[in-house]
C-alpha positions as CSV (number, residue, x, y, z in Angstrom):
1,X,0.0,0.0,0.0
2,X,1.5,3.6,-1.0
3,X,1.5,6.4,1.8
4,X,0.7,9.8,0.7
5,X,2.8,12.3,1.9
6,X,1.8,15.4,3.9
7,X,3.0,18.8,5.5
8,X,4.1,18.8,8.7
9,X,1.6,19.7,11.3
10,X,-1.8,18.8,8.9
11,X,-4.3,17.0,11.1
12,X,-5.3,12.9,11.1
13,X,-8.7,14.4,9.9
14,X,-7.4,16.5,6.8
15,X,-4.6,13.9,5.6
16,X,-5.6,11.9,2.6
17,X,-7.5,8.6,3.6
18,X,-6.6,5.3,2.9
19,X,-10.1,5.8,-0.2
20,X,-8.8,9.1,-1.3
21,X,-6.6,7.2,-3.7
22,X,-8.9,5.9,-5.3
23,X,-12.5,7.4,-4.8
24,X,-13.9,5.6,-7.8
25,X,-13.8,2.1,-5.6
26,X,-16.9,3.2,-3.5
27,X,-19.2,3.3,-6.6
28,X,-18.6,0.6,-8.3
29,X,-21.2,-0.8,-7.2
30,X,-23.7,3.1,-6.5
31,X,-27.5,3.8,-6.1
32,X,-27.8,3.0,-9.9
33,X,-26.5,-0.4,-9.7
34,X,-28.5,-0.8,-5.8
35,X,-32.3,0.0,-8.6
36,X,-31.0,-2.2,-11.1
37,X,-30.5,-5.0,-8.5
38,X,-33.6,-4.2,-6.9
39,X,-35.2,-4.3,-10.0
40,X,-34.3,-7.7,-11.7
41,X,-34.8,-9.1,-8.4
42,X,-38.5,-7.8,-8.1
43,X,-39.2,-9.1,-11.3
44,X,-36.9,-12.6,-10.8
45,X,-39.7,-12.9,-7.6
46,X,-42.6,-12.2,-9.8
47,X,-41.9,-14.3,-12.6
48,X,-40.8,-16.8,-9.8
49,X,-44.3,-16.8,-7.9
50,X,-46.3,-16.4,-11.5
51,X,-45.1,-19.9,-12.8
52,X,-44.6,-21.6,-9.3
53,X,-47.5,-20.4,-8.2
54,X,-46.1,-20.1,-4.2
55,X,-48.0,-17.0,-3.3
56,X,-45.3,-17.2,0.0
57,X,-42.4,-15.4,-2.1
58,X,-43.6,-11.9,-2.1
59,X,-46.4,-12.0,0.6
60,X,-47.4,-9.1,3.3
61,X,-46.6,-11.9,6.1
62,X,-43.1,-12.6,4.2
63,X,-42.3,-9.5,3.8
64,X,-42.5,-8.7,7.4
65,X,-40.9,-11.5,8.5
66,X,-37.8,-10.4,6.2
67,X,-37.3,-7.3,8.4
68,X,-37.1,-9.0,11.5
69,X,-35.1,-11.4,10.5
70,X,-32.6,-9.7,8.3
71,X,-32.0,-7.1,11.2
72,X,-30.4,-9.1,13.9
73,X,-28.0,-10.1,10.9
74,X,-27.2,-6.7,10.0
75,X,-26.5,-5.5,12.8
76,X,-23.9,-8.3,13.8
77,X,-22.3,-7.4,10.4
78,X,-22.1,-4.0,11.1
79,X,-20.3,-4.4,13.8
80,X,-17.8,-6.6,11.8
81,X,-17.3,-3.9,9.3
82,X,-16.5,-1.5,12.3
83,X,-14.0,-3.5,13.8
84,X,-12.5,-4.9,10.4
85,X,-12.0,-1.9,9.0
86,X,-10.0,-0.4,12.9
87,X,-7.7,-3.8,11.7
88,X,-9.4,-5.8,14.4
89,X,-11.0,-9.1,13.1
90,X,-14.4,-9.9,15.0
91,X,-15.0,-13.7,14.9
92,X,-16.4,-13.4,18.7
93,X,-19.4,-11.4,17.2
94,X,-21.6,-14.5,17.8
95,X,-20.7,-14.4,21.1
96,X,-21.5,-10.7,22.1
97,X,-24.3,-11.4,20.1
98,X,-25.5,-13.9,22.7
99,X,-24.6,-11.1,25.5
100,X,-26.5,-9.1,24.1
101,X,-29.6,-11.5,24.2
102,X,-29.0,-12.2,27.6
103,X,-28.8,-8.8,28.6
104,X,-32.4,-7.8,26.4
105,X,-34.2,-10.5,28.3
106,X,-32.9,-9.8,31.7
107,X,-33.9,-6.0,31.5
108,X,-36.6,-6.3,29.3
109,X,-38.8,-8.7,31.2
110,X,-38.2,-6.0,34.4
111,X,-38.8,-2.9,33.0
112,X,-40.5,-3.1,28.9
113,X,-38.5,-3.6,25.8
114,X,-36.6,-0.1,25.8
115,X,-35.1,-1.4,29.0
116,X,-34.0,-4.4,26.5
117,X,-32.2,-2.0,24.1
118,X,-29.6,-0.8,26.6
119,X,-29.2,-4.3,28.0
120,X,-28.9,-5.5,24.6
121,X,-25.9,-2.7,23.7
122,X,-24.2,-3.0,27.1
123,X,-24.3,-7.0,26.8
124,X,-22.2,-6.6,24.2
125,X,-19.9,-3.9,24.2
126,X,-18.8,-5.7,27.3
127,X,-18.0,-8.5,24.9
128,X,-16.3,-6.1,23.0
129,X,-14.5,-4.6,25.7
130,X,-13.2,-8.5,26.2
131,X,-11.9,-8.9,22.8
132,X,-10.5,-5.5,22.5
133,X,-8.0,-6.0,25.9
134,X,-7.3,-9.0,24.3
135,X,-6.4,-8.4,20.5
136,X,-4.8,-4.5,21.5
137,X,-3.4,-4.3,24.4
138,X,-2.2,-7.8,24.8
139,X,-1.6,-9.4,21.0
140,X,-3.7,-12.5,21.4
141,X,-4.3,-14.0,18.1
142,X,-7.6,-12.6,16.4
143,X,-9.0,-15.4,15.8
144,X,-8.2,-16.6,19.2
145,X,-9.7,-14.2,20.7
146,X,-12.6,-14.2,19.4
147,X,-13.6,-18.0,19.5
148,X,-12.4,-17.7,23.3
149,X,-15.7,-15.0,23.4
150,X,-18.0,-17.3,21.9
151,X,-17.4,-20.5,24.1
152,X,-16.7,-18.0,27.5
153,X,-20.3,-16.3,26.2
154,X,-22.2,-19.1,26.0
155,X,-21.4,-20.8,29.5
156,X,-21.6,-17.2,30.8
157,X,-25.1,-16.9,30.2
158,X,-26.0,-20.2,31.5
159,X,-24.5,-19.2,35.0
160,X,-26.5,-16.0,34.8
161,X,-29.5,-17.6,34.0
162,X,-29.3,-19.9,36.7
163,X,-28.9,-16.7,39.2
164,X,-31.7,-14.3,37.4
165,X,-34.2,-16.3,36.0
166,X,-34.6,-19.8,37.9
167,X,-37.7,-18.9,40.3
168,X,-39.2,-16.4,38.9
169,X,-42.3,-17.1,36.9
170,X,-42.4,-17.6,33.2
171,X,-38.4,-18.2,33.8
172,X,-35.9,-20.7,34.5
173,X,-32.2,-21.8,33.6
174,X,-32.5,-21.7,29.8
175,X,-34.7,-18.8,29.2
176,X,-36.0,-15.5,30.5
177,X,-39.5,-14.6,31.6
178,X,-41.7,-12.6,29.0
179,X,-40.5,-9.0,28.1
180,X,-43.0,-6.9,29.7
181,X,-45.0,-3.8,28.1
182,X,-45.3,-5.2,24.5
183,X,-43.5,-4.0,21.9
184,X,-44.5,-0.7,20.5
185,X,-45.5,-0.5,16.6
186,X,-47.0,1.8,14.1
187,X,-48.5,1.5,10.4
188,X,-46.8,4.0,7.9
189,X,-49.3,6.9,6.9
190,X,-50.5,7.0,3.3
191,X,-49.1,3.5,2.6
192,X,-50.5,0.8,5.8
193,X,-52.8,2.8,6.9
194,X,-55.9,4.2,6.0
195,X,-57.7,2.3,3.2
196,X,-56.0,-0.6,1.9
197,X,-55.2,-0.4,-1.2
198,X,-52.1,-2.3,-0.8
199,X,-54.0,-5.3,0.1
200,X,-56.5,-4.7,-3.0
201,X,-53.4,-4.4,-5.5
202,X,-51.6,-7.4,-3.3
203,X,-55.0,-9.6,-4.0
204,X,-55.2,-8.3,-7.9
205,X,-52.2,-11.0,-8.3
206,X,-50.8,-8.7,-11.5
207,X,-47.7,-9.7,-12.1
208,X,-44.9,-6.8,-10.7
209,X,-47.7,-4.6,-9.6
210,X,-48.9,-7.4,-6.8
211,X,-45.6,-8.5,-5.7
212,X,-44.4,-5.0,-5.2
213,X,-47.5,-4.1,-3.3
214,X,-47.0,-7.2,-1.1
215,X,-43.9,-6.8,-0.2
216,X,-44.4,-2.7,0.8
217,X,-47.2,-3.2,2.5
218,X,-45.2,-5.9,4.9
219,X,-42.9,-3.4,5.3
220,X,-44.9,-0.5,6.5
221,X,-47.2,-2.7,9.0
222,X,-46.6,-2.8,12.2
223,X,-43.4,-1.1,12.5
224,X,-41.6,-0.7,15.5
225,X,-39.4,1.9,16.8
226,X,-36.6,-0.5,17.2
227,X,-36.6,-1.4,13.4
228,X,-36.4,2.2,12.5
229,X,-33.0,2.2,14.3
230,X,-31.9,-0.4,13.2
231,X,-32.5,0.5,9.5
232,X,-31.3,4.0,9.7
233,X,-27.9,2.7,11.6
234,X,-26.4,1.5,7.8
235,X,-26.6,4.2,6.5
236,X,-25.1,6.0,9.6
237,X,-22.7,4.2,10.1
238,X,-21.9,4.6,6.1
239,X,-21.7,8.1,7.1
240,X,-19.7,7.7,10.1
241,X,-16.8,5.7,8.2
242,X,-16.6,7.7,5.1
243,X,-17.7,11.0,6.0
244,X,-16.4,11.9,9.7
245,X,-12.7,12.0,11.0
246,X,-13.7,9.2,13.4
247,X,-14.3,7.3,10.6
248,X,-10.9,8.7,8.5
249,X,-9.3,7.4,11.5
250,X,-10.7,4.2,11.9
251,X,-9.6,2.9,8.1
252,X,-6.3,4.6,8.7
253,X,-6.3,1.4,11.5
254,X,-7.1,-0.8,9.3
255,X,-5.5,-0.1,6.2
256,X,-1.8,1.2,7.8
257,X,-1.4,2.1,11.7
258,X,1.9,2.5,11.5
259,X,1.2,5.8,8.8
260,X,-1.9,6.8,11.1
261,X,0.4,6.8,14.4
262,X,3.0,9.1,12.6
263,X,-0.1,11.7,11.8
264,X,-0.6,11.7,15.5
265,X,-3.6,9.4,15.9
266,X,-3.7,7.0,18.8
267,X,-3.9,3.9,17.1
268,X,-4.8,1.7,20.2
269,X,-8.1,4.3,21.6
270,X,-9.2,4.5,18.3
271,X,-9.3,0.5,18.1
272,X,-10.6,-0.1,21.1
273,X,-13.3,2.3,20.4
274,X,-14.3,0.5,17.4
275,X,-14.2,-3.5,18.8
276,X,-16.5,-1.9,21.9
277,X,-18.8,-0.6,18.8
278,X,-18.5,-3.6,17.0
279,X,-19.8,-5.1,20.2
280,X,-22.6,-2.8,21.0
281,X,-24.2,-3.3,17.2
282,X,-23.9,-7.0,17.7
283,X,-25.5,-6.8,21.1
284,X,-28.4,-4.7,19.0
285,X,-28.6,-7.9,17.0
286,X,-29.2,-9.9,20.0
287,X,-32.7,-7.0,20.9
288,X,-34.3,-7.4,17.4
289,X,-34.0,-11.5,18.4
290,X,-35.3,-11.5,21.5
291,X,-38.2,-9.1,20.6
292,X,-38.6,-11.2,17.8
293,X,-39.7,-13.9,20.3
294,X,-40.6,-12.0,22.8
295,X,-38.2,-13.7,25.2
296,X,-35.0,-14.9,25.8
297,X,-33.6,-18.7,24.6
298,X,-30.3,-20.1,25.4
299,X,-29.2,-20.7,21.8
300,X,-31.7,-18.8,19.8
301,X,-29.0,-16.6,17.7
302,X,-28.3,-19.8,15.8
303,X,-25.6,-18.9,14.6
304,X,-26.7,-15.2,13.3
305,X,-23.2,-13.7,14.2
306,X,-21.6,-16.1,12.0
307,X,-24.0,-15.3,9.1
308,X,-23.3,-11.1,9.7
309,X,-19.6,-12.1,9.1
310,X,-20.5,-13.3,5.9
311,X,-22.8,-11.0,5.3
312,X,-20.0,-8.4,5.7
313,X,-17.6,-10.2,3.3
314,X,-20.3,-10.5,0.6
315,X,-20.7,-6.8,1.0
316,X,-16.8,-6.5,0.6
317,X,-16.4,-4.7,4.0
318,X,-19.3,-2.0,3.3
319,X,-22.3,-1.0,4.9
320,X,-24.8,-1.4,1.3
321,X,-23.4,-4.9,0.3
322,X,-24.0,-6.1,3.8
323,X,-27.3,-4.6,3.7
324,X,-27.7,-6.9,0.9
325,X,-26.4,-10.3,2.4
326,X,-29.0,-9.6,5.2
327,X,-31.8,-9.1,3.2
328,X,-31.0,-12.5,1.2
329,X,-30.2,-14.7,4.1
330,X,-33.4,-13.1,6.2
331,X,-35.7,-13.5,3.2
332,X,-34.9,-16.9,2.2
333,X,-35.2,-17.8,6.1
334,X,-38.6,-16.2,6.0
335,X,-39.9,-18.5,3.0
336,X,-38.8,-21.0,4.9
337,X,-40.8,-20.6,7.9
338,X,-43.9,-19.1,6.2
339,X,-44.3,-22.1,3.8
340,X,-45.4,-25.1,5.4
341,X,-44.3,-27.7,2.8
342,X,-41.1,-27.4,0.4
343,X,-42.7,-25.7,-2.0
344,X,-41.6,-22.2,-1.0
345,X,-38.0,-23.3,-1.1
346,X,-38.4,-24.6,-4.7
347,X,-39.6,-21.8,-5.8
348,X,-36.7,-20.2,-4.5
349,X,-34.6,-22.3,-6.5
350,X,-35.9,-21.3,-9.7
351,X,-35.5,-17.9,-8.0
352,X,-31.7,-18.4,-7.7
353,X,-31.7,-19.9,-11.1
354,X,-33.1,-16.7,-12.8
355,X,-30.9,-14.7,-11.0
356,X,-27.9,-16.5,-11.4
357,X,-28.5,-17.3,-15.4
358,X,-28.5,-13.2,-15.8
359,X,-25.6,-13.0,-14.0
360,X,-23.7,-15.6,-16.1
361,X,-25.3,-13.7,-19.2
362,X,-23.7,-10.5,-18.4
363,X,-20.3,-12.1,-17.5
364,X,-20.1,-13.6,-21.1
365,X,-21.0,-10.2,-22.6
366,X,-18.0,-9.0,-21.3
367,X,-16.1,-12.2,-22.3
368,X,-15.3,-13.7,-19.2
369,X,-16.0,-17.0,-20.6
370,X,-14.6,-19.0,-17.8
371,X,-16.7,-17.2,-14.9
372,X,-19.8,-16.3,-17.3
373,X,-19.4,-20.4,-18.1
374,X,-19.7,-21.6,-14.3
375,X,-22.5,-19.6,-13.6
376,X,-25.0,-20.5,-16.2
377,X,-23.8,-24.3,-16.1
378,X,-25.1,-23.5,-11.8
379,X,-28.1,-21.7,-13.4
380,X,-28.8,-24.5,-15.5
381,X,-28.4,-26.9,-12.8
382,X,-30.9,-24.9,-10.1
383,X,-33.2,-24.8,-12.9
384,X,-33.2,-28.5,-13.5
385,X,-33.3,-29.1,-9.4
386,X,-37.0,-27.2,-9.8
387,X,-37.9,-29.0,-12.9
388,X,-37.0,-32.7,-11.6
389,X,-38.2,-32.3,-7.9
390,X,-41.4,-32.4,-6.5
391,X,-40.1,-32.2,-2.6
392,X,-37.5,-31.7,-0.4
393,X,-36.9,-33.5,2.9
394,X,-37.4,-31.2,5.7
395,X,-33.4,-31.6,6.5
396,X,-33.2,-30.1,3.4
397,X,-35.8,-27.0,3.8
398,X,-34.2,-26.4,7.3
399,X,-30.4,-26.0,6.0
400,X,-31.4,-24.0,3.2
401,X,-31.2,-20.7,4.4
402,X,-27.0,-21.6,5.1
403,X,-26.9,-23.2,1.6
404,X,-27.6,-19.6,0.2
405,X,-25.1,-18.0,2.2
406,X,-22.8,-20.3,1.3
407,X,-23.6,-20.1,-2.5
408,X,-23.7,-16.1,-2.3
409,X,-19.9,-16.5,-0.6
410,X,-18.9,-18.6,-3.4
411,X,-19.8,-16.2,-6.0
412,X,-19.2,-13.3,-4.5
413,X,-15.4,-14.0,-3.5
414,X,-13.8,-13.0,-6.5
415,X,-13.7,-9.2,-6.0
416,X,-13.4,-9.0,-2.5
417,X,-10.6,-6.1,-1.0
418,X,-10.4,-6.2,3.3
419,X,-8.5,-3.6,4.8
420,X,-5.0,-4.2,4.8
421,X,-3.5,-4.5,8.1
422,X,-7.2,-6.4,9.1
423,X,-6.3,-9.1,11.8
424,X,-2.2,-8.1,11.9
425,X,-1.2,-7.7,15.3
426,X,0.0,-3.7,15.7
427,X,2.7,-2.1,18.4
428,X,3.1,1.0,18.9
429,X,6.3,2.4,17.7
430,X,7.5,-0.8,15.8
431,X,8.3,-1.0,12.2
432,X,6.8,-3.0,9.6
């Protein structure tokens, strides 16, 4: 990586960033290419549900179910993308993840589900208070690190549980008595509420128009408060990397300490002030779980920390494209549970197979036979996995929501970039 020089005495927040170099890398992928994605994959749905005939793909009670399950994945990978870019790998996000479920139950059931939300984000920025003593100030391993958090989280909570919840009613040594209060929600004006006209376009079944009306009007139902935040904290924390010196000084981290700590930034409070960040959004992950349930379970993120990671990978370490490995790992969770047989997840196969055969047809526009060439022999083969089967065993239907992650990863990890000095162990003063 080449370090731009600067004048003596110019400020960590006016020097070049480690993007000013090249400014061009943050759009190639802008809002355009967002509607155009958005786009093929309304109509992919559409055309998906017309021939299928699985009303479950673009449905009001799919749609919703999206949201809420998309969010706690989000927000875990968030808090990767934080960390990562500070140079601090964050495989322990499972773990705060849990800490923060832990912590949403124990104050929500007490005092109402806004209780939850600072138990939630103090669960786990103490989780990322752990892993940032660990990986800054004393050089553990990453990796280390973070698996230590997961396996100390879980037998943690356990121990706590026994102590908060055993005795009291509706509780005991594996879950947490019902949050109290409710959970607040509203219906957006002009488009939920009022006359529904969402519904009446929804029932009209017109291809496009219907789906599109479905999935809005699951969106703007019943929203709460707490998805608000959680929606409007991508694009803040967008802002927050690219647009703030907080966030200058956080990819200097990330990409080359050893250049930030000669412009006079503290390389160690500015990582430690991201991995306790990372923690807090993934201890947000563990709120929109629990209210998602309306309790706490011992083991109910399943694994969602995990998923944020890749999330964050298939978004190439930025807030949109993690946005977008969220919405694809909640939604094809969501079929999963709203469709009672297999043939939700089928459909979604013929899903993948549209979108992936488009994908493979603009590779081999540009002649790039060999990728262009894997991905339509892939579409060809999901397209023939809809034709030939009728059902899928439910060990199938369950797993799927991990098989599309795994697929997404597969594609997706041929144009990936991570910071730099991401997971290399820094000290002050050394050279590299």
């Amino acid at each position: 990586m080449s370090v731009t020089t600067t004048p003596p005495g110019t400020p960590p927040s006016a020097a070049p960033g480690p993007d000013a170099a090249a400014p061009e890398e943050g759009r190639r992928f802008g809002s355009r290419g967002a509607l155009v994605a958005l786009g093929l994959a309304i109509v992919g749905l559409s055309l998906a549900r017309l021939v299928s005939g699985e009303d479950v793909l673009t449905s009001t009670g799919t749609s919703a179910a999206v949201l809420s399950l998309s969010l706690p994945i989000a927000m875990a990978g968030l808090g990767g993308l934080v960390s990562e870019r500070a140079g601090v790998v964050n495989i322990g996000l499972e773990g705060m993840m849990i800490l923060g479920t832990w912590g949403a139950g124990w104050a929500g059931y007490q005092w109402g589900p806004w209780a939850a939300l600072v138990g939630a984000v103090v669960g786990g920025m103490l989780g990322g208070v752990l892993h940032a003593v660990a990986t800054v100030t004393f050089g553990v391993d990453h990796i280390v690190s973070g698996v230590a958090i997961n396996l100390l989280a879980a037998g943690l909570v356990r121990f706590l549980s026994e102590i908060a919840f055993v005795g009291v009613r509706g509780g005991g040594p594996t879950q947490s008595p019902t949050i109290s209060g409710g959970v607040p929600s509203f219906d957006v004006p002009l488009l939920a509420s009022g006359p529904d006209l969402l519904g009446k376009l929804e029932d009209s079944r017109i291809v496009v128009v219907a789906d599109v009306a479905g999935v809005l009007r699951g969106i703007f139902t019943d929203v709460t408060p707490f998805a608000v935040i959680g929606i409007l904290l991508i694009p803040a924390v967008w802002f927050l990397l690219w647009r703030t010196a907080l966030g200058l000084r956080w990819r200097s981290a990330g990409e080359n300490p050893y250049a930030a700590e000669s412009l006079g930034v503290n390389v160690y409070r500015v990582k430690y002030l991201a991995v306790v960040t990372s923690g807090a959004l993934a201890g947000l992950g563990g709120l929109f779980i629990v209210l998602f349930s309306g309790l706490y379970k011992e083991g109910q993120t399943g694994g969602r920390g995990f998923i944020g990671l890749a999330a964050m990978i298939f978004g190439n370490w930025r807030p949109g494209g993690l946005a977008g490995g969220a919405l694809l790992f909640g939604y094809s969770d969501a079929v999963r549970l709203r469709e009672q047989g297999s043939g939700g997840v089928l459909a979604l196969f013929l899903f993948a197979a549209f979108v992936v055969l488009v994908l493979g047809a603009y590779q081999l526009s540009r002649q790039r036979w060999v990728g262009g060439g894997v991905l339509a022999g892939l579409g060809l083969v999901l397209l023939a996995l809809y034709l030939g089967v009728d059902r899928l065993p439910n060990e199938v239907t369950t797993v799927t929501p991990y098989i599309v992650t795994l697929l997404v990863l597969a594609i997706s990890a041929q144009n990936l970039r991570m910071p730099t000095f991401d997971g290399v162990q820094y000290r002050r003063g050394e050279e590299h």
